[in-house]
N, C-alpha and C positions, 0 to 999 in steps of 0.2 A: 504494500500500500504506500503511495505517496505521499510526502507531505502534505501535497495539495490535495488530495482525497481526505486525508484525517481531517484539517482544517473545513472541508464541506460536508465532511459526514457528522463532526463535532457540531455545526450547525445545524443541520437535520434533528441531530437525537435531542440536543439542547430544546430544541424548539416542538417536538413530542412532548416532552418529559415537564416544558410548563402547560402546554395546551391540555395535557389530561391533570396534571395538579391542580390547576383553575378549574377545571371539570366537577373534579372531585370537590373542591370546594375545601382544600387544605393547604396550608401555609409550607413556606420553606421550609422551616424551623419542624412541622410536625413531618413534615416525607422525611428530613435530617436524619431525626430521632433512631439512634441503634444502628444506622448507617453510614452519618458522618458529619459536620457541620452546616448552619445555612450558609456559607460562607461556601460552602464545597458543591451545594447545590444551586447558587445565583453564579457560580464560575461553568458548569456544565448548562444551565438554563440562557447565559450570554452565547452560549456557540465558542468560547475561548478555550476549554477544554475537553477533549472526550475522554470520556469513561472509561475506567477500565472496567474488563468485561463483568469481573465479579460482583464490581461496584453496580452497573447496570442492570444485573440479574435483580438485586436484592431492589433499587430503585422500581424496577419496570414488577416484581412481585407485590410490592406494598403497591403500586398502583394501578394493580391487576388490567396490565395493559399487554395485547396478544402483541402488539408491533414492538414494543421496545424490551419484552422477552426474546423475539426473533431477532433483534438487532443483536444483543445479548450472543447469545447461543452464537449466529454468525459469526461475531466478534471472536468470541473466545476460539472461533475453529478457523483464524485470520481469514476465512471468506465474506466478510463484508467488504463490498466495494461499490464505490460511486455507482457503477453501473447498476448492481443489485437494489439498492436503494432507491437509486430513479426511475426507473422501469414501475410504471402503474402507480409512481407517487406525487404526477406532474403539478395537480391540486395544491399538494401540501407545498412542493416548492414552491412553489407564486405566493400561496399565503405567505410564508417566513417573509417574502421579500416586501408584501402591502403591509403587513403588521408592524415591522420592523422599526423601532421609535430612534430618533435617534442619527447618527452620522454613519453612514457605510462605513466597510474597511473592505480590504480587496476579497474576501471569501465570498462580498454579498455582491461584488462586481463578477466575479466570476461565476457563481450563480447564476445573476443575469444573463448572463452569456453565454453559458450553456444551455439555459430555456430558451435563449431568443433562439439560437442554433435551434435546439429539438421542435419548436413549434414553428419553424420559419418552414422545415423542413417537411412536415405536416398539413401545412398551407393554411396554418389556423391564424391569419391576419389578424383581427382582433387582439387576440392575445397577445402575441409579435410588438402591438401597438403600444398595449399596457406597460410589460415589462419595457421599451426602448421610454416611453414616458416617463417611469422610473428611471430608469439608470440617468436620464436624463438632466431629471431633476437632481441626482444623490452625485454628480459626477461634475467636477471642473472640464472645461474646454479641451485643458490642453491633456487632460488623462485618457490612455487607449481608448477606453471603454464608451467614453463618448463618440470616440469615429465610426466606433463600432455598432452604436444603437444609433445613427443616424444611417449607418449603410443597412441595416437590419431592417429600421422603418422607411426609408425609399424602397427598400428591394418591396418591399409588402405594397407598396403604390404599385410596383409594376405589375403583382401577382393579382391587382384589388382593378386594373385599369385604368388607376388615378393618378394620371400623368402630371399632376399639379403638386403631390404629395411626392410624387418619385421624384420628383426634379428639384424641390425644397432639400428635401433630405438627403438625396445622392449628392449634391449640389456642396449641404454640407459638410457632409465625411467627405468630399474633395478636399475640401479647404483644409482638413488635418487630418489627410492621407500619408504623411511622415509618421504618424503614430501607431498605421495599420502592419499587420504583418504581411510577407512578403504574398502568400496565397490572397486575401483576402484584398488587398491591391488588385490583385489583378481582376476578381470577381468586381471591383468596384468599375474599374474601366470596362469589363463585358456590359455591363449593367445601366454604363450610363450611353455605350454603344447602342446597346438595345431600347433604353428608352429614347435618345434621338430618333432612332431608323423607324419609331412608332409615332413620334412626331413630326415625321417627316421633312425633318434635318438631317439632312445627310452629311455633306461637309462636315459637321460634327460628331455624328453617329460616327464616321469611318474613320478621323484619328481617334477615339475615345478607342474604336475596335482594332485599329493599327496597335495601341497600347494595351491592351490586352494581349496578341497575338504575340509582343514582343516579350513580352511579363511571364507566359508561361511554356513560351520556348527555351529563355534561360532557366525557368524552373525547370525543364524537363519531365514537365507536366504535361506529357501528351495528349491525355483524351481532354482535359481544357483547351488544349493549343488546338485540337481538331475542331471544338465547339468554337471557341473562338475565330477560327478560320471560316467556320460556318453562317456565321455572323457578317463577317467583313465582307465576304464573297457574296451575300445576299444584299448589303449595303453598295457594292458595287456594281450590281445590276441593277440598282435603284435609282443609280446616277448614270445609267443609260453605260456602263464598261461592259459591256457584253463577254469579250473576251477574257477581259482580267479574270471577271467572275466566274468566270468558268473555268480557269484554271485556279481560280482561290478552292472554290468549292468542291473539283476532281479530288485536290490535294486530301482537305477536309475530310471526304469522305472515304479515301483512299487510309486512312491516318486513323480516323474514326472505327474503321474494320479493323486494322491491327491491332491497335492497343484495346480492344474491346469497350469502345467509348459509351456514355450509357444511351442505353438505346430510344429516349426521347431524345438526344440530340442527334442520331443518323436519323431517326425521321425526321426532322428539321429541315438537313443536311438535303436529305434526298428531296423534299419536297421542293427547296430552293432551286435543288437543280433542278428539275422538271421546269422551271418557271424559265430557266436560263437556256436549256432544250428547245424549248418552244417559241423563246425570243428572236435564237440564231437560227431558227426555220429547221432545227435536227429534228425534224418528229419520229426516226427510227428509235434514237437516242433518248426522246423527250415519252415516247410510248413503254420501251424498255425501263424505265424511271419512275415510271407513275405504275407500274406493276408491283415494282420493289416498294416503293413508298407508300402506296394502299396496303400492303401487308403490314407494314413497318407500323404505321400510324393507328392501324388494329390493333396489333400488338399490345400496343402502350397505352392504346385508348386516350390517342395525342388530338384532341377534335381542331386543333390549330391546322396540325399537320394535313389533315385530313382535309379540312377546308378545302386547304391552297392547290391540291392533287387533284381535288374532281374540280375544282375553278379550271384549269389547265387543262385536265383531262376533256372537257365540255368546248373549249377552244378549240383542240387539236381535233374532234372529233367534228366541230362546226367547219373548221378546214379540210377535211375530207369530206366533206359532203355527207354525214350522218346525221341528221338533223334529229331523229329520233333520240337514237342514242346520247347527243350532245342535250338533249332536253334533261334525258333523265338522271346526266352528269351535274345539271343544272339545281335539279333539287335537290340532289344531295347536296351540294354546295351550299345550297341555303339553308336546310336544315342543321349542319352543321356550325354554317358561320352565324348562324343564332344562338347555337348550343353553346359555341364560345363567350358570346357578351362580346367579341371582338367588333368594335365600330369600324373600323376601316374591310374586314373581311366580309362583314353583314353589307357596307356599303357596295364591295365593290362588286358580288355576289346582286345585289338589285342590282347594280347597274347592269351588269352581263345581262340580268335575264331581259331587259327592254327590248333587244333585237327578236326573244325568244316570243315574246305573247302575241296575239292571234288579234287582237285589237289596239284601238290607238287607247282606249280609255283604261285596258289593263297594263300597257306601256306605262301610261303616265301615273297610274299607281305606284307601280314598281318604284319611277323614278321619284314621287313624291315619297315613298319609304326611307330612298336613299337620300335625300333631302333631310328628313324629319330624324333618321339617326344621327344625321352629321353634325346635328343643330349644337354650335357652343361647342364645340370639341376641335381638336386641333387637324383635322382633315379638311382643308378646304380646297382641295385640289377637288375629291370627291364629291362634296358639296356644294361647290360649285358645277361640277358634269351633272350631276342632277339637277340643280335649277335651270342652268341649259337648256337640258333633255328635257323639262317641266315645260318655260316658255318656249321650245320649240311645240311641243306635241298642243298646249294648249292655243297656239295661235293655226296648228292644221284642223284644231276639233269646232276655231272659230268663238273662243271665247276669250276676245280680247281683253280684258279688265286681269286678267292674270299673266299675262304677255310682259308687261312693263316692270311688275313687281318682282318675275322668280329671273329677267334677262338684270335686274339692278343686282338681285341676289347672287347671281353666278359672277358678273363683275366684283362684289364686292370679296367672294371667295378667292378670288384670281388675285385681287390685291392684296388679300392679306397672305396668302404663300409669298406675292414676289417680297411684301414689306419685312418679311420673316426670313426671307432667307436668300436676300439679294443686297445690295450698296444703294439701289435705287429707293431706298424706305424714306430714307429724309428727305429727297427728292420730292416725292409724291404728295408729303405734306405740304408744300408749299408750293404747288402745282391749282389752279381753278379748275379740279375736275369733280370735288366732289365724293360725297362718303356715301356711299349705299350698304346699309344696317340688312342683315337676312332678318 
């Protein structure tokens, strides 16, 4: 056992050992009694000492307690261990941490940080949120544990959608990124790759993902270096590199097979390339791809993955001339990229299906869907093709009073990607042309 484990098991039993004394409704001084001092009892009930096992048996007997018997017994047979203890006691850990009166010391930082890790890991966001809140609060700026609950709480933005909260808190733990360790750096620049490339910054996304890629090559970290490659290569056919991307993402996924990378990121991997397939007109390449990648994204019950495959797969089939079949690639696509919550994949999923529906007034549904997701959210590329597609379709159905409102809407969309991610933004303010609000 480690030092570090007795210091957080000390904590654990300390914090049993008063929750059932208060229970019982008995003072220090009487659980003492025939055992040892209240002095010897307010030093195990701090978390600053553990027990020896003997001492614990007689403790957890006078306080006819099943868990701090077990801890006992453990004890004395040196198999208690961090792990054993945590394992089905997630509860009790988060209590020690909200009850806890008083100034931290590094056992209740580390704590923290191993709950945020186990429930980050879990995808229980909420929680994620509480404990980074905590540490927050109990923790100076420039201490680890701060960069640390700020990359824990962005990461939970990206896992929640909430690009507003990822980029606060990613944004953060940048700013004392010297204090992270050398892994956990590089998860911060994946992370803040990934949340550009969803915000559709790319220039950004791709050095944020350049840094990554370089962070866990010198680790020799390869199924990170493969995800990370995976990344970049998908940011680089976002910015119209066809080529590069495709050799980012071969690599990727060539890297990915060997070091046996985990198999949500080769569906990833695979789906991007399908997208990159089907850009450079390889549809041998791009059909061989969406076989492997429909499997893949079963597999793992990846519904992102999954999306993006039958989005591609309903293209490649609309290019050959299947019109049936590209229909039925079409609902899966939509069924799925609902199933996500993903706004840009729900969008882009309506927009495909407009060319697919049998009337103008089920087109302009479509594109009104795609419209009404995008509202307020950082997609306005999309946003804008759906107001478009909206005042086009409603000015062929002849209903002009909507023509004017959704052709201001799609300009104002337009504006605000170039004002977001071009040199021409201060420009346009001081330009008489004019702001149109969607």
């Amino acid at each position: 056992m480690t030092e570090s484990d007795r210091e957080l098991l000390a904590v654990v039993i300390g914090h049993q050992i008063r929750k059932v004394r208060v229970e019982r409704d008995m003072s220090q001084g009487e659980l003492a009694t025939g055992i040892g001092s209240q002095s010897m009892i307010s030093l195990f009930e701090s978390g600053r000492q553990l027990p020896y096992p003997e001492v614990l048996c007689l403790i957890a007997d006078r306080l006819h307690d099943e868990s701090l018997q077990e801890y006992a017994r453990q004890l004395a047979k040196d198999e208690l261990t961090w792990d054993s203890v945590s394992i089905a006691n997630e509860d009790v850990l988060l209590d020690i941490l909200q009850t806890h009166r008083g100034r931290w010391h590094d056992v209740h930082h580390r704590l923290a940080i191993r709950l945020c890790e186990y429930f980050y890991m879990r995808k229980e966001t909420k929680v994620v949120q509480q404990i980074c809140q905590l540490l927050v609060e109990h923790t100076e700026t420039g201490h680890p544990s701060y960069a640390r609950a700020c990359f824990y709480n962005g990461s939970t933005g990206l896992l929640d959608a909430d690009s507003k909260r990822a980029e606060h808190w990613l944004r953060r733990a940048e700013e004392y990124a010297d204090t992270l360790d050398d892994t956990l750096l590089g998860r911060l620049w994946y992370n803040l790759g990934y949340l550009y490339t969803t915000m559709d910054v790319q220039g950004i996304a791709a050095w944020h993902a350049n840094r990554a890629v370089d962070q866990f090559y010198r680790l020799q970290d390869f199924p990170r270096y493969a995800k990370s490659l995976g990344l970049l290569g998908a940011i680089q056919g976002r910015m119209g590199r066809q080529e590069d991307a495709r050799k980012t993402l071969e690599l990727a996924y060539e890297l990915s097979v060997k070091w046996n990378a985990d198999y949500h990121d080769r569906a990833r991997i695979e789906a991007s390339l399908t997208v990159i397939y089907y850009l450079l007109n390889d549809l041998d390449a791009a059909i061989q791809m969406i076989d492997r990648a429909k499997k893949s994204a079963a597999e793992v019950g990846d519904a992102i993955a999954e999306t993006i495959v039958h989005q591609v797969l309903c293209l490649v089939l609309r290019k050959l001339g299947l019109g049936e079949d590209a229909r039925a690639a079409l609902r899966k696509s939509l069924s799925s990229a609902y199933n996500t919550g993903n706004v840009p994949l729900i969008a882009y999923s309506e927009l495909l299906s407009i060319g697919h529906q049998e009337t103008k007034h089920e087109q302009l549904e479509a594109a009104i869907r795609a419209f009404n997701v995008t509202l307020e959210t950082p997609s306005h590329i999309e946003h804008a093709l759906a107001a478009e597609s909206a005042a086009c379709l409603y000015e062929q159905i002849g209903e002009q009073e909507n023509v004017k409102k959704y052709q201001q809407a799609a300009l104002s969309g337009y504006r605000r990607y170039v004002d977001r991610n071009s040199m021409f933004s201060h420009l346009i303010k001081l330009l008489p042309i004019g702001h149109h609000e969607s």
